[in-house]
C-alpha positions as CSV (number, residue, x, y, z in Angstrom):
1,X,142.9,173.4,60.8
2,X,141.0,171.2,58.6
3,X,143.1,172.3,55.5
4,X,146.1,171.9,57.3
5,X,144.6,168.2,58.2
6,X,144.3,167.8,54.8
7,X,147.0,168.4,53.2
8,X,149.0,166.0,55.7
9,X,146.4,163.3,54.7
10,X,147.7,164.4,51.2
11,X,150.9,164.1,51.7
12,X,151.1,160.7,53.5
13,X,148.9,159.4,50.7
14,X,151.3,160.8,48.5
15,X,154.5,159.6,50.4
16,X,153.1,156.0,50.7
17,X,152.5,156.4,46.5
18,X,156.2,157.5,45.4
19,X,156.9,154.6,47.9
20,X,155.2,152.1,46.2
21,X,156.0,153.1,43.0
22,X,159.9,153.0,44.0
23,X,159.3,149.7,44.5
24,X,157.4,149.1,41.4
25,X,160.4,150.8,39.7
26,X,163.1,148.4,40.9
27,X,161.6,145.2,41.1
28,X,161.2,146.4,37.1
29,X,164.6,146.9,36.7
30,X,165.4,142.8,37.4
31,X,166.8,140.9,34.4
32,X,163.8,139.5,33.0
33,X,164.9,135.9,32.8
34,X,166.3,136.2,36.5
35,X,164.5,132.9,38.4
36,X,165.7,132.2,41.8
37,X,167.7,129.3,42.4
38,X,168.1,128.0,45.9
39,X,170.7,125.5,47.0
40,X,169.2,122.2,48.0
41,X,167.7,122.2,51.8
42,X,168.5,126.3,52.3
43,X,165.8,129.0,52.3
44,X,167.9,131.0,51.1
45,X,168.3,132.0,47.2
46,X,169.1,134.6,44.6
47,X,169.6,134.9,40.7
48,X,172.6,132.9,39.5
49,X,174.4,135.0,37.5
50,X,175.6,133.1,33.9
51,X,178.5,130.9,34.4
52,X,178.1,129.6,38.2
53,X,176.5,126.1,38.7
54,X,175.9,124.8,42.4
55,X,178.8,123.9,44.5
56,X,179.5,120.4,46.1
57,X,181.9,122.4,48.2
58,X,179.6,124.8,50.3
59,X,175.9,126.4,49.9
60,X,176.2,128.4,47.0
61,X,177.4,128.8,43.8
62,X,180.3,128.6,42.1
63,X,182.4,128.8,38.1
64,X,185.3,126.1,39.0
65,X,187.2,127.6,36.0
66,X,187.2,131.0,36.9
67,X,187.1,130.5,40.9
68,X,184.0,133.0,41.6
69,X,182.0,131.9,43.9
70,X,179.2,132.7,45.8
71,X,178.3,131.7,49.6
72,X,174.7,131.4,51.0
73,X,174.7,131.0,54.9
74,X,170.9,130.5,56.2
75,X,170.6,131.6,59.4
76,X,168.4,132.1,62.5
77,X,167.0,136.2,63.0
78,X,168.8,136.2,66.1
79,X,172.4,135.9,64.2
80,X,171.3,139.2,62.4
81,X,172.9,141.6,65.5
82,X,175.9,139.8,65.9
83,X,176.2,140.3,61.6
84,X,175.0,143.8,61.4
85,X,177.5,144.6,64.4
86,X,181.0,142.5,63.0
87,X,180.1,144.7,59.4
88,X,180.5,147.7,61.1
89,X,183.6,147.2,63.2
90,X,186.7,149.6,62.6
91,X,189.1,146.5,62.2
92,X,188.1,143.9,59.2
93,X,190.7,141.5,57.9
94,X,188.4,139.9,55.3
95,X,188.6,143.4,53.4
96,X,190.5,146.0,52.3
97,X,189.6,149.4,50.8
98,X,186.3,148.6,52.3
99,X,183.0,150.0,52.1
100,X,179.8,150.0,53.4
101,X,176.5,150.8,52.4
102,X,172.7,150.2,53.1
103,X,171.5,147.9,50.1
104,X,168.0,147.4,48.9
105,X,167.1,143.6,47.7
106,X,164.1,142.2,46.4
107,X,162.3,142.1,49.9
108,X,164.0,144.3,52.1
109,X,166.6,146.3,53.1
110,X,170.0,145.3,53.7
111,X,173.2,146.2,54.5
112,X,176.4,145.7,51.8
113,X,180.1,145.4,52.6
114,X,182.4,145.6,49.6
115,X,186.7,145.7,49.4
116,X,189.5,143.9,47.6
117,X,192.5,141.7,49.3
118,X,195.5,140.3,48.3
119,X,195.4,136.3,48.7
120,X,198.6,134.4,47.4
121,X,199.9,137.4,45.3
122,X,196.5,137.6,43.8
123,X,193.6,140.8,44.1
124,X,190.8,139.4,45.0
125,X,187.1,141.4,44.9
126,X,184.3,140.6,47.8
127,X,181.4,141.7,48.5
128,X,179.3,140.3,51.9
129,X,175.2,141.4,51.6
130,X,174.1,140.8,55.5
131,X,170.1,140.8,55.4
132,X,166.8,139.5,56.9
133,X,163.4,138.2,56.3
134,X,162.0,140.5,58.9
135,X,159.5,142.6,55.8
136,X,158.5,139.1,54.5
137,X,156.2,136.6,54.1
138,X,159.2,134.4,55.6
139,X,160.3,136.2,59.2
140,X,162.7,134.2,61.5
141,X,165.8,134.5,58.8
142,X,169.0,136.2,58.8
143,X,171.6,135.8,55.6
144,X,175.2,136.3,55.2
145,X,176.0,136.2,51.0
146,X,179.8,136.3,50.5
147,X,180.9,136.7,46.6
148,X,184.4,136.6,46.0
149,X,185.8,136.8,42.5
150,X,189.6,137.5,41.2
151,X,190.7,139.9,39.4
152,X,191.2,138.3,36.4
153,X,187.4,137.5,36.2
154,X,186.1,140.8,37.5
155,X,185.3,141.4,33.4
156,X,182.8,138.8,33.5
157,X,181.7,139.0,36.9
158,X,181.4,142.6,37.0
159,X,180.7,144.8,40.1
160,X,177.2,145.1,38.7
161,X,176.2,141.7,37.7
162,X,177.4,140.7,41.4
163,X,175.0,143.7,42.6
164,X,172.2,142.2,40.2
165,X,172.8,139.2,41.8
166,X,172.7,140.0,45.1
167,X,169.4,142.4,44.6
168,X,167.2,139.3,43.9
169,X,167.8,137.1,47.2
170,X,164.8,136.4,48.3
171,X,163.4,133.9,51.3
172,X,161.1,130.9,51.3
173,X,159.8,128.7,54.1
174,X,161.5,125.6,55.1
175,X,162.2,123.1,51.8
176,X,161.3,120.0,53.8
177,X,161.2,117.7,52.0
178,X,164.9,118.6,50.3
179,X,166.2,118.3,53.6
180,X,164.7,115.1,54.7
181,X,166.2,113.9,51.2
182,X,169.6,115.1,52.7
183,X,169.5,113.2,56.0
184,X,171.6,110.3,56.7
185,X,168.4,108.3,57.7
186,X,165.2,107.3,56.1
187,X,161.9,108.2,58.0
188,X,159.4,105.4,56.8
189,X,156.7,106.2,59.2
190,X,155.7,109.7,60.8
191,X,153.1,107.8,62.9
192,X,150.6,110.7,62.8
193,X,153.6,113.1,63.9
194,X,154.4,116.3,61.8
195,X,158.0,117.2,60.9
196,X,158.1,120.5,62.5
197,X,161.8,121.2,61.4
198,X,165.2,119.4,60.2
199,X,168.2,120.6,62.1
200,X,171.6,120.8,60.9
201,X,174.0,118.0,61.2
202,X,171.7,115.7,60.2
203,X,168.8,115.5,62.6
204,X,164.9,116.1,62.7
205,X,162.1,117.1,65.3
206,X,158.6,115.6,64.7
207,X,155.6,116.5,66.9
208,X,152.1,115.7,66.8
209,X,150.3,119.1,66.5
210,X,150.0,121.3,63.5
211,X,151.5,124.1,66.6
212,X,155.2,124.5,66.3
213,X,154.8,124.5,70.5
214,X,157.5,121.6,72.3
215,X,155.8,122.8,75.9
216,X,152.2,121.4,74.9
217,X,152.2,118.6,72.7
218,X,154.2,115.4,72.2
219,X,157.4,115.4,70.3
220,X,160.0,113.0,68.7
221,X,163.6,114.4,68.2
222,X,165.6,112.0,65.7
223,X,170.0,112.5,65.3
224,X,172.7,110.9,64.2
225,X,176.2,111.5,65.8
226,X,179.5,109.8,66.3
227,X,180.7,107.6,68.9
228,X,180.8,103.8,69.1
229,X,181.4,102.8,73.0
230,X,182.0,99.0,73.9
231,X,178.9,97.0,75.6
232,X,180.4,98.3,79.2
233,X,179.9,101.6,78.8
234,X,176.7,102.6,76.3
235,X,174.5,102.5,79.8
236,X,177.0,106.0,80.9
237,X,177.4,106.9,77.0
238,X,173.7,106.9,76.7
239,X,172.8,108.4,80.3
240,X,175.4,111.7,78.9
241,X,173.7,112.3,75.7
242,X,170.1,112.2,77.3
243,X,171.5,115.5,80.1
244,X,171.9,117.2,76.7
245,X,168.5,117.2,75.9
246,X,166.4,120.1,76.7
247,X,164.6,119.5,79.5
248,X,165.0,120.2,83.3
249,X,165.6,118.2,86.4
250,X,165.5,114.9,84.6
251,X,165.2,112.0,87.1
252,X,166.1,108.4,85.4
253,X,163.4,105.9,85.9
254,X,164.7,103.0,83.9
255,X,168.0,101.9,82.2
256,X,168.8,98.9,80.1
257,X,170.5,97.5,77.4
258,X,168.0,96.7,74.3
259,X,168.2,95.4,70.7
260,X,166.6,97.9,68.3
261,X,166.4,96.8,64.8
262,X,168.6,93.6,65.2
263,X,171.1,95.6,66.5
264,X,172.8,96.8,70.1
265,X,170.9,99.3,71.5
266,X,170.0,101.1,75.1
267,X,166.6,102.1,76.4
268,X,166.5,105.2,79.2
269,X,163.0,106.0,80.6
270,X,162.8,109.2,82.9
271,X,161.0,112.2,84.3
272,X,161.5,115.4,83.7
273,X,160.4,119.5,83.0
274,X,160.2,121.2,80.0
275,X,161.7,124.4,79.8
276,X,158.6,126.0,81.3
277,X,158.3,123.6,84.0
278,X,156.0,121.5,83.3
279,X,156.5,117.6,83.9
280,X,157.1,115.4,81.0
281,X,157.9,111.7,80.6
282,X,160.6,111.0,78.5
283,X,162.2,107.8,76.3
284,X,165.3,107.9,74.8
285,X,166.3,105.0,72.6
286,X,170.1,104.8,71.4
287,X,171.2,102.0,68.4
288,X,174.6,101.8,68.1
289,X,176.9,101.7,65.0
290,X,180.1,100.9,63.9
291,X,181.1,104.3,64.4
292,X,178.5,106.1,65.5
293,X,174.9,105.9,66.9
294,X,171.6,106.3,66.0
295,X,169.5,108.8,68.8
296,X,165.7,108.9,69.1
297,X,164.0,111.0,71.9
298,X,160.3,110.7,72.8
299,X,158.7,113.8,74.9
300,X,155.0,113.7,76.2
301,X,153.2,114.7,79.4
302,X,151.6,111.9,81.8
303,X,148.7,112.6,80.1
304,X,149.4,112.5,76.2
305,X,151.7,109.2,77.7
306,X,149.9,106.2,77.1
307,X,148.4,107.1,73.2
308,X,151.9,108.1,72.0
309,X,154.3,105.5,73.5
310,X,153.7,102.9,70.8
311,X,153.9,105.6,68.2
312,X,157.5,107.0,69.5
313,X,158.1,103.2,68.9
314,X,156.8,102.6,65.4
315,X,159.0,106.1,64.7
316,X,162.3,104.6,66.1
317,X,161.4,101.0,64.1
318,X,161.2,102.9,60.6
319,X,163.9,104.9,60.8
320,X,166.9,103.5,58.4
321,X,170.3,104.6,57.5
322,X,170.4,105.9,53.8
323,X,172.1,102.9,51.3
């Protein structure tokens, strides 16, 4: 028995070994000059293979001459399912001659989708890399990496240097400050708030705990969208956008109109739940534009009320459209 104990022990140990050095073996086998390269605001990267610069198009890369290109889409964990389950459906019309197969990268394991198709009279070679964070430092992120190159450039973008390419994405936590620098606005004073995370379309959360947790601690939510309604209706256009926040059984204690920063604006004061049901107060400031508005949402409970009110308010006043 303790023999046969043993030699189990030995063989795990020995397993876990050949398992390592595997991965000793490949990450050995990058190019040594490859250095990943992330496009600006995503967490998202890989080695660019010679010849592609960034796009101004789309999050990626891409050689204009030759018109190879490569796609980075930064996504949330939960988007990995719906990915994993679309590459594996009988009927594609992205690809032809498709095919699939599980794909090692530099931190995981993911899964590769290759084919050709025929796009105004021309062949056309893909490959779409679906993969995760889940085995890194970096958990909560899916990726879908589309390469397409034609025909006439598969020479220089050759099956393996796209495979090269696509073996070294790799994650990092969110680049900040890159995507404050890509908002339409200026954020001039935090007020003690932490920017918890930037959301796409051009809009930020700040809360004032080093805890990423909107149920316990006050929080400032910060967006840009269209829309410019006349003076008779921002009271309704401003009451609509604040049911879209998310909270629960919001109960309007206050509306008025309300210059913010020298210009038309609306304050709403209410009540509310968070989405665990516990009461909040709530402010929601709205400055309008030309052709859009400016959107500032302060979230706190009675309690936290009274020492963050005038800080929502120095947020809102230092906030400034980009020149």
């Amino acid at each position: 028995m303790a023999h046969r104990k043993a030699t189990r022990l030995a063989y795990r140990t020995f397993a876990a070994w050949l398992a390592g050095a595997a991965l000793v073996i490949f990450l050995s086998a990058l190019p040594a000059h490859a250095q990943t390269r992330y496009p600006p605001g995503l967490r998202v990267g890989l080695s660019v293979p010679p010849g592609m610069t960034p796009s101004a198009r789309f999050p990626g890369f891409e050689d204009t001459d030759r018109k190879a290109s490569i796609t980075i889409l930064d996504l949330p964990i939960a988007a990995l399912e719906s990915l994993e389950r679309a590459a594996h459906a009988e009927s594609q019309t992205e690809v032809e001659n498709i095919k699939r197969e599980a794909f090692p990268f530099e931190t995981g394991m993911g899964v590769l989708v290759s084919g050709t198709k025929t796009e105004n009279g021309e062949k056309v070679h893909k490959w779409f890399l679906i993969a995760s964070s889940a085995t890194g430092p970096v958990r909560d992120l899916a990726t879908l990496v589309s390469v397409q190159v034609p025909d006439k450039a598969i020479n220089v973008y050759t099956d393996k240097v796209v495979r090269d390419a696509l073996r070294s994405v790799a994650f990092r936590p969110a680049p900040l400050q890159e995507q404050l620098a890509m908002l339409p606005f200026k954020l001039d004073d935090l007020s003690g708030f932490r920017v918890m995370s930037v959301l796409p379309g051009g809009g930020v959360i700040l809360i004032d705990s080093v805890e990423d947790d909107l149920t316990s601690y006050p929080y400032v939510i910060i967006a840009v969208g269209r829309g410019a309604p006349d003076a008779d209706n921002r009271a309704q256009f401003a009451a609509d956008l604040l049911s879209q926040a998310p909270l629960r059984n919001m109960r309007m204690q206050s509306s008025e109109p309300q210059r913010i920063s020298n210009g038309a604006g609306h304050e709403i004061r209410a009540q509310a739940e968070s989405v665990n049901g516990k009461p909040v107060k709530v402010v929601q400031w709205v400055r309008f534009g030309g052709s859009g508005f400016l959107r500032v949402i302060g979230v706190a409970s009675e309690a936290q009320w009274d020492g963050v009110f005038n800080r929502f308010r120095a947020i809102r006043d230092s906030v400034e459209p980009r020149g």
